[in-house]
C-alpha positions in Angstrom: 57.4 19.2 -20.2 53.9 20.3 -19.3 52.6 21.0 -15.4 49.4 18.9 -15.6 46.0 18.9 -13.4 45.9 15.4 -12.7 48.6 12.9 -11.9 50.0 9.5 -13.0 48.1 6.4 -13.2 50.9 3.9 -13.5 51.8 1.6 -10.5 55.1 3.2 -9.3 57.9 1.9 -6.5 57.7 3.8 -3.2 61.0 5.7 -4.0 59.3 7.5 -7.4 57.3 10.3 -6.0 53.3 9.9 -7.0 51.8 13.2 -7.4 53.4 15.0 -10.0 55.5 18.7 -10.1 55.8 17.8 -6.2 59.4 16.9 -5.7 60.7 18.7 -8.5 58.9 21.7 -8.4 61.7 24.1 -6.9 63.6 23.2 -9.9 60.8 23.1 -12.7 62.0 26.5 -14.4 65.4 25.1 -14.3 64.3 22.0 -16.2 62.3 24.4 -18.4 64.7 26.7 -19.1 65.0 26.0 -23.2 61.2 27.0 -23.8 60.6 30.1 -26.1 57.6 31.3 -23.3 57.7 34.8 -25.2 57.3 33.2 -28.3 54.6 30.7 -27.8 52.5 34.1 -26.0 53.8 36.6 -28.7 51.9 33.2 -31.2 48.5 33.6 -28.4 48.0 37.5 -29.3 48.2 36.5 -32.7 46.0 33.9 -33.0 43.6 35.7 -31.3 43.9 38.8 -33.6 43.1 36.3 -36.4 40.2 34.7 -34.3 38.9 38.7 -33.6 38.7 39.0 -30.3 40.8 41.0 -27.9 39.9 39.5 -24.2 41.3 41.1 -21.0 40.4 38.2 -18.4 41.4 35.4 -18.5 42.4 31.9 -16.6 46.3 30.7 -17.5 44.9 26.8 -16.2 47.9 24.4 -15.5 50.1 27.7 -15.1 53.0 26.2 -12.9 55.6 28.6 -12.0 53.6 31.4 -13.1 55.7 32.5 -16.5 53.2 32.7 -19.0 50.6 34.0 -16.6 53.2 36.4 -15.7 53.8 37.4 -20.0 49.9 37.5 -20.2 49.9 40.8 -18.1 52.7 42.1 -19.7 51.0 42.1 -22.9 48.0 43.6 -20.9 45.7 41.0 -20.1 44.0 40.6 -16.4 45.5 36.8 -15.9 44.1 34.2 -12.8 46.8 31.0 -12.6 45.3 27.9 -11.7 47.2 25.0 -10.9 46.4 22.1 -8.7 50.2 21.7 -8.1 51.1 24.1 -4.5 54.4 23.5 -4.7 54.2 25.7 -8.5 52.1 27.8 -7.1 54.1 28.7 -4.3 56.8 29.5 -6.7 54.6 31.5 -8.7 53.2 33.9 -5.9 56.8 34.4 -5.1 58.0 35.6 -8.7 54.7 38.0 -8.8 55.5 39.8 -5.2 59.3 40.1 -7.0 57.7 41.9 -10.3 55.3 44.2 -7.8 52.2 42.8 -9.6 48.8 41.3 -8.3 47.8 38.1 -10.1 46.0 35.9 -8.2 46.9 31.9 -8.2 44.3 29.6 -7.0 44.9 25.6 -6.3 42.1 23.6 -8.7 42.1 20.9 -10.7 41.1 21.5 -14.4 38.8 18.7 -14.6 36.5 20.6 -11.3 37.4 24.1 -12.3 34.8 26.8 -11.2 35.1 30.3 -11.3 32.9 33.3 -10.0 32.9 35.4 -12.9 33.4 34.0 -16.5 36.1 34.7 -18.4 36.8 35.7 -22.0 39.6 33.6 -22.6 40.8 30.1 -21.0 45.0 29.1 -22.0 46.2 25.7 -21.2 50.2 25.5 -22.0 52.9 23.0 -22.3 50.8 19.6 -23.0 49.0 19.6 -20.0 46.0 18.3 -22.2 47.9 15.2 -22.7 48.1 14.2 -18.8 43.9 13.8 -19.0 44.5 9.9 -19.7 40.9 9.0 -19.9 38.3 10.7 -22.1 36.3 11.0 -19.1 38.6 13.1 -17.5 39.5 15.0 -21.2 35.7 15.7 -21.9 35.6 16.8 -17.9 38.1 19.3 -18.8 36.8 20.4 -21.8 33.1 21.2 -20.0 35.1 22.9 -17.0 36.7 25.0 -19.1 33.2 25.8 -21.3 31.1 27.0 -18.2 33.8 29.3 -17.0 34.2 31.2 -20.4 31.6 33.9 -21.4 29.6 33.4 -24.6 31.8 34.5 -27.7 35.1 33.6 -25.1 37.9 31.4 -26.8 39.5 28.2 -25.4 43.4 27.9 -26.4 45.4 25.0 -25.9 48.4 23.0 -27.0 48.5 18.8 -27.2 51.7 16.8 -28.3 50.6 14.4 -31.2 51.1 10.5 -31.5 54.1 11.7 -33.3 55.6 13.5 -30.8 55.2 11.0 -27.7 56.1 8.0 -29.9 59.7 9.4 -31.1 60.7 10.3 -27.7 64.5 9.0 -27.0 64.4 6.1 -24.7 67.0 8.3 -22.5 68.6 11.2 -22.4 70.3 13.6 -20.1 70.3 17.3 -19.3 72.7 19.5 -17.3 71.2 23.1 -16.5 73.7 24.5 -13.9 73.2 22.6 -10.8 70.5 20.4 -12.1 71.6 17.3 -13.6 68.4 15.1 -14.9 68.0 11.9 -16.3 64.7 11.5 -18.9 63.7 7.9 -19.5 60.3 7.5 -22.0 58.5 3.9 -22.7 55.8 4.7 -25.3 52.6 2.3 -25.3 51.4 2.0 -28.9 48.4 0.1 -27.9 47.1 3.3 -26.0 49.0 6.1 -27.6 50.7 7.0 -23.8 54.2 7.5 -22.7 55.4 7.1 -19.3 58.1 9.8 -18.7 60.5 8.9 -15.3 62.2 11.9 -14.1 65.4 11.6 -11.6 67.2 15.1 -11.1 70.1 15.5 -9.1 70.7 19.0 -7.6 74.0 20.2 -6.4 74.5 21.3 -2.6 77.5 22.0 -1.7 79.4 18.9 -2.1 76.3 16.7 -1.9 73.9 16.2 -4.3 69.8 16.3 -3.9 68.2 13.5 -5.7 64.3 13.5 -6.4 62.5 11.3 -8.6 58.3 11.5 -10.3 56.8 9.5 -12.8 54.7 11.3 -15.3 52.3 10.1 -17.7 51.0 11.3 -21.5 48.5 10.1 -24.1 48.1 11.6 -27.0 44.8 12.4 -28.7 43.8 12.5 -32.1 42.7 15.6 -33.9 39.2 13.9 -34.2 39.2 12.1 -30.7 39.7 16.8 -29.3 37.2 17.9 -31.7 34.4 15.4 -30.6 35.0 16.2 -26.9 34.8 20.0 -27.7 31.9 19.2 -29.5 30.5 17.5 -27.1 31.4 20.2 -24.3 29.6 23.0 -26.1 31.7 24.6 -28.0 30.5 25.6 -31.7 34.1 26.0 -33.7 37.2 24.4 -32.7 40.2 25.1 -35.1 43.7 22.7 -35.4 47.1 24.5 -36.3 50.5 23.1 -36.4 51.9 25.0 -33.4 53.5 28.5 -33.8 52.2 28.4 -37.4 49.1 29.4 -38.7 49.0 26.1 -41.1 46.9 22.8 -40.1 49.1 20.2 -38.5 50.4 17.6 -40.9 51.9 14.3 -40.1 55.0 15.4 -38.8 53.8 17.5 -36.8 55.1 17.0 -33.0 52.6 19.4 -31.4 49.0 20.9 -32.0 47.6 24.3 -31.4 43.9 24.3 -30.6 41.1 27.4 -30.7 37.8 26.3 -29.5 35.2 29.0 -29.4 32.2 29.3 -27.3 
């Protein structure tokens, strides 16, 4: 489940909360508690060994709860999170003061990102490509993300693929400790989007805490990203099937992408 930069755009009933990672946002890393984060940034320093760079800046957008953004200085980067979620970001001040480290995390949507200084390298994790639903807002993005990155500087993200959003179980449920949630996914074939609602139930005592957010997904084609990148700026973009160094194939549920500047 990604933390996007911009929200739904589904007509909702007034019980599903609207803006999304609001509600559930104290129990996000709960809810994300089976993803391999040292893996997928142990897979980052390697693609970028094989790209032949070795950036220190660099701006963790849609960072959440601060995990990977708090891996990227472990590994001895100089991370910024950016989220336009406050409720992550809250979180993720929090686990930084914990660690004794200084990472800053600024509130900003990816689609108006601006930064001060450019940067040498730009990481967007866990799908939050796939919440830009139009390709206004992708192509928005994708220029954002251009202007802040110095000339040579490398733009790394991760997309689920048609595949991935159409095989999604209708519904399933998950129990994490006191989090009890309920996934129910309707995939539109006509525009390649899923609509994800989310109801988690937390335990309290001998009550239970029940929030509720709709969430959104389209999936773009390899040649749909490439053409925005294109478009954007940026001279090379490169497709791999994610945490491999192969192209994607068919089956392929999710995409890594290296755009270059």
């Amino acid at each position: 489940m990604p933390n996007p930069s911009s929200g739904s755009k589904i007509d909702l009933p007034p019980s599903v909360e609207r803006r999304a990672y609001s509600s559930i946002a104290p129990y996000y890393d709960e809810l994300m508690v089976d993803v391999e984060y040292e893996r997928w940034v142990d897979y980052v320093v390697r693609l970028l060994e094989r790209v032949g760079i070795h950036p220190k800046g660099v701006l963790d957008l849609a960072c959440g709860t601060g995990t990977t953004t708090l891996l990227l200085a472990q590994k001895g980067f100089q991370p910024i999170g950016v989220d336009n979620a406050l409720g992550m970001l809250e979180i993720a001040r929090e686990k930084v003061r914990e660690t004794g480290k200084e990472i800053p995390f600024i509130e900003q949507d990816m689609r108006t990102l601006h930064v001060d200084e450019p940067v040498e390298l730009v990481t967007c994790f866990f799908d939050s490509i796939n919440y830009m639903l139009e390709e206004d807002d992708l192509l928005a993005t994708f220029q954002a993300v251009f202007d802040a990155l110095r000339d040579g500087g490398v733009f790394l993200f991760d997309v689920n693929t048609e595949q991935a959003l159409s095989t999604l179980e209708p519904v399933y449920v998950r129990e994490e400790g006191r989090v009890t949630s309920i996934w129910r996914n309707s995939y539109h074939r006509k525009d390649m989007t899923v609509t994800l609602n989310l109801t988690v139930f937390v335990k309290e005592g001998d009550i239970y805490r029940r929030c509720t957010e709709a969430h959104q997904e389209r999936a773009w084609s390899e040649k749909a990203l490439r053409h925005a990148l294109n478009k954007a700026g940026f001279r090379r973009t490169t497709f791999y099937k994610h945490l491999t160094f192969a192209p994607p194939d068919k089956e392929a549920n999710r995409m890594m992408v290296v755009a270059e500047k």
